[in-house]
N, C-alpha and C positions, 0 to 999 in steps of 0.2 A: 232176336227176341230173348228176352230174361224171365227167368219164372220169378214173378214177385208172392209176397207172403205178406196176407195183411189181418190183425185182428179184428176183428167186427162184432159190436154188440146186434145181435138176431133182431131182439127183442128184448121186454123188461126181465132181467137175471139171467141171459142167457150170453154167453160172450166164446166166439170161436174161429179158429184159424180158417181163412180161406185162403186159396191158389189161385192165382190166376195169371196168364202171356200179360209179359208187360214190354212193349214197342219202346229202345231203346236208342231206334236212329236219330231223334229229331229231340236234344234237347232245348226247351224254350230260350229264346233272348234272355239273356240276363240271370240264368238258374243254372243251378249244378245237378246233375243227377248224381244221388247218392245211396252209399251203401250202408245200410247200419251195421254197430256195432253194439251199443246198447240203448237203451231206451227205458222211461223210468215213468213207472206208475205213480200219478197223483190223488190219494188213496179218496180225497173226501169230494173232491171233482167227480171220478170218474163211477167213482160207486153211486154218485145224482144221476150221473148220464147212463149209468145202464138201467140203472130204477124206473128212467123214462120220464122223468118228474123233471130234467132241465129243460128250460124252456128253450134255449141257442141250441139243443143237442137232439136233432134227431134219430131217430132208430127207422130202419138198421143206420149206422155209424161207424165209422173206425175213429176212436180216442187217440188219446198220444198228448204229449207233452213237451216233453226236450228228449236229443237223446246227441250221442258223440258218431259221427259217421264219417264214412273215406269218402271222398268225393270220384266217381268214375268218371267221366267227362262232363262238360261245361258248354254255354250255348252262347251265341254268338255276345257280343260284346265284351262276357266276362272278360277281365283282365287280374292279374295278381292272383289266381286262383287255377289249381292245376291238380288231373287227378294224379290221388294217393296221401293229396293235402288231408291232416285229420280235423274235423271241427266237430264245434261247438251249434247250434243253433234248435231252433222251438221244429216238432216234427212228433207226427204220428208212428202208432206201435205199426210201422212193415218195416220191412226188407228193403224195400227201395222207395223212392221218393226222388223228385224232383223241387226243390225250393231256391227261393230267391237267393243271391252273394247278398244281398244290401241288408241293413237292420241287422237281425242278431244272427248273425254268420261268423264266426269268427276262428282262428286260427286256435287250436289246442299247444300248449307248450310240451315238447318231447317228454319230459321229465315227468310230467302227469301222468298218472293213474288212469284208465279210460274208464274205467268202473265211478269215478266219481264225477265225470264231468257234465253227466246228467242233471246231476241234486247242485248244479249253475242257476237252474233258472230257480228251484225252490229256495235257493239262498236271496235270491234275486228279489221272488214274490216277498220272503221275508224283509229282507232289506227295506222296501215299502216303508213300512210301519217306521221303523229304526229313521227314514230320511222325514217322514213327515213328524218326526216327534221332537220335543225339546229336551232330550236326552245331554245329558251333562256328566263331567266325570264327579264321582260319591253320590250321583244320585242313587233312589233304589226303584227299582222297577222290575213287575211283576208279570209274569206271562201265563193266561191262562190258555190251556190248551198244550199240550208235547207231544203234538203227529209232528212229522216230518217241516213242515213250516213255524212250526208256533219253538219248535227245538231250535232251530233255524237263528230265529229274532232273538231268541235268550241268548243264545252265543253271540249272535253281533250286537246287541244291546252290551254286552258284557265287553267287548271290543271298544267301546264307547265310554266304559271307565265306570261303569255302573255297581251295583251290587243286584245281583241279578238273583229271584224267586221264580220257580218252574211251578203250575199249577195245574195238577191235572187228576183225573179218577180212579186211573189205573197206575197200578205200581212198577209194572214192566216197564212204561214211560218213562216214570220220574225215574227208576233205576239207570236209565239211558243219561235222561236231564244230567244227572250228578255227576257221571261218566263225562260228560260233555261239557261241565264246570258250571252248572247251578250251584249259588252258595246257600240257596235254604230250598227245600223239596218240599211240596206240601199236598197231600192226598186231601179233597176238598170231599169225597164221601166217606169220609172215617173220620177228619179230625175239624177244626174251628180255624178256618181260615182266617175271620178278623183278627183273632188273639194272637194265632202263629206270627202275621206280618206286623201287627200291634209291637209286640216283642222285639220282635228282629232289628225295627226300625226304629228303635227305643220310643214307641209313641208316634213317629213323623205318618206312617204310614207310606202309601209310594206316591212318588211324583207321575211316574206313568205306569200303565197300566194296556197293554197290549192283549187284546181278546181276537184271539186263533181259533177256537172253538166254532163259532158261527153261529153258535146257538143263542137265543133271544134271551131265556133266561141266565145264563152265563153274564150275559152283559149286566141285565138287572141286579143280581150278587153282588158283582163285584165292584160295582161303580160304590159299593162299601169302604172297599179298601182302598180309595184312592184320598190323598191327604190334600187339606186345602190348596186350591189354585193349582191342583194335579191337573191329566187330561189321560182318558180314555180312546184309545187307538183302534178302531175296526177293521184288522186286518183279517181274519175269517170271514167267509160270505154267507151272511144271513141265511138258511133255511128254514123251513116247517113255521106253519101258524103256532104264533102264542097269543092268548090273550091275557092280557092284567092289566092293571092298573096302574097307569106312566105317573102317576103323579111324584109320588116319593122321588122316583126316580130323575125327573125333570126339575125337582125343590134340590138336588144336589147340586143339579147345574145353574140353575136360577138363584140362589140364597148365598150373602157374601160368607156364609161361614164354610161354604163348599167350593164354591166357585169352578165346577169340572167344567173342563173343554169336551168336547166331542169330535174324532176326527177320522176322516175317512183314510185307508188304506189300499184299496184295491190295487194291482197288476199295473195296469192302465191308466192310473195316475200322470205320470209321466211319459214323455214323448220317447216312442222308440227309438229313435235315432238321436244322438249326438247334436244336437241347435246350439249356436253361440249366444243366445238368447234364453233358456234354459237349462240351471247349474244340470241338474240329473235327468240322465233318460233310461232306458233299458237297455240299450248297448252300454254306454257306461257303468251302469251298474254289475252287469254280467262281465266286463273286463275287471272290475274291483274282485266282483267275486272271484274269480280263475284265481286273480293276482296273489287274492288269501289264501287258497288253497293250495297253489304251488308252493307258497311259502308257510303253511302246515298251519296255519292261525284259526282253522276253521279244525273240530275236532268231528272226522267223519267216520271211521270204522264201526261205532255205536249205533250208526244211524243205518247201517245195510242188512236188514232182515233176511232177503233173499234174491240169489239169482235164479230166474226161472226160464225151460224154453218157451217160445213163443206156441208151441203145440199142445204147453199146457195148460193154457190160458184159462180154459174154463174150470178147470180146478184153483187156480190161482184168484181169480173174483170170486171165486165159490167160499174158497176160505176164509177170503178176505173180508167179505160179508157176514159170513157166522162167527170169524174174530177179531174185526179191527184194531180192535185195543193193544194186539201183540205185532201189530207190522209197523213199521216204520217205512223203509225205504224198501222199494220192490224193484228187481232191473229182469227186463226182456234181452236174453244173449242173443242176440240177431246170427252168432258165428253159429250156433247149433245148428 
């Protein structure tokens, strides 16, 4: 028997470590039992799901996201996969966990950092947006939103050859954005966003236009900025009632002088696994992303706010609640 350690949202704003014997003889067919290392909070997910407002996320619940773990033993079938191997794959905030080899399982390369092999799959959610868009090199495109995912897209958007704008409310972000290689910063509650990217773009305005945010109005703004025969990318996941009036908003999309695309970005888009029938899936993408980060092309030390133990969880969403604005990347040390 193992003592496992798992975080559990109670209830709505209440988040805390439990213990509990966890029976370590009988790993399932096909699964590895694993050990965490770290594990990385997904600031605008998980703060819905303890609110109690997501609808997939019941309370009580244990969250979690991705994180990098050792694998201790393995259950019958597994082949190529032996403990002490370090990986990659999607798993909740405990100590131990038992998950599938297949799908996004993947070997960690030595050389890697285990601290960043978490913020894999937010580059991954990022990348979304980035594959489903018609991103070109000199275009310019504009990223509203600089949490951890919307940072994420600016950098591989800019990877893509673009002239990349970070757009966001809080100045801590964009100071990160610049750090991370936004070529123009723009604070949207102090200054005139149409004018800043007017300027920038001598007039063209952007070709795409990535909304990370989630917020309804967010989208209405910005579908301003976007220059004829642009397209608008929903890679944040919609929250909270808004009500207005679509029309403006729909004459952008509808009238040859605008001509906006509208296109979805979610996670899930794409088939997890690897089809020779489908260029992108989720394992593919999450091997691109490792590939860049081994090889330093992704700028990550800007993006890790804090390492935290798992015992102190319920300070950790406590703060994160009362400050969102100043976190970026958040990691659970499982070795505490």
């Amino acid at each position: 028997m193992l003592e496992n350690k798992k975080i559990v949202f109670e209830k709505p704003g209440e988040a805390r470590l439990r213990r509990e014997a966890l029976d370590d003889g009988a790993v399932p067919a096909g699964e590895a039992l694993l050990k965490k290392v770290y594990s990385i909070v997904s600031t605008g997910t998980e703060l819905a799901c303890l609110s109690g407002n997501e609808g997939w996320f019941s309370l009580p619940g244990v969250p979690g996201y991705s994180c990098v773990a050792e694998v201790v033993k393995t259950g019958a079938g597994v082949k190529d996969v032996v403990p002490g191997d370090r990986v990659f794959c999607y798993g909740n905030h405990t100590l131990y966990e038992s998950v599938p080899v297949s799908g996004i399982f993947l070997r960690v390369p030595p050389e890697m950092d285990s601290r960043w092999v978490p913020f894999v799959r937010m580059a991954s959610i990022a990348a979304t947006a980035v594959r489903a868009s018609n991103i070109e090199w000199g275009d310019y495109v504009a990223v509203t939103g600089q949490g951890l995912v919307g940072n994420m897209a600016m950098q591989l958007a800019k990877l893509q050859g673009a002239e990349v704008i970070a757009v966001d409310v809080a100045d801590s972000r964009l100071f990160v954005s610049e750090k991370c290689g936004a070529d123009l910063v723009i604070n949207a509650a102090k200054e005139d966003v149409a004018e800043k990217i007017k300027s920038f773009t001598r007039g063209e305005m952007v070709s795409t236009l990535i909304e990370a945010t989630g917020v309804p109005q967010s989208a209405e703004k910005a579908v301003e900025w976007i220059g004829q025969n642009g397209e608008m990318i929903f890679l944040g996941s919609p929250r909270g009632k808004y009500e207005t009036d679509i029309t403006p908003f729909l004459n952008k999309i509808h009238l040859a002088g605008f001509n906006v695309t509208l296109k979805g970005a979610h996670e899930w888009r794409y088939p997890v696994v690897k089809t020779p029938f489908v260029k992108h899936s989720l394992e593919r993408n999450s091997e691109r992303i490792i590939d860049l980060m081994r090889r330093k092309k992704l700028v990550l030390e800007p993006l890790l706010t804090e390492v935290a133990a798992p015992d102190d969880c319920f300070n950790v969403y406590n703060n994160l609640k009362n400050n969102k604005e100043t976190y970026m990347g958040i990691l659970f040390d499982w070795t505490t």
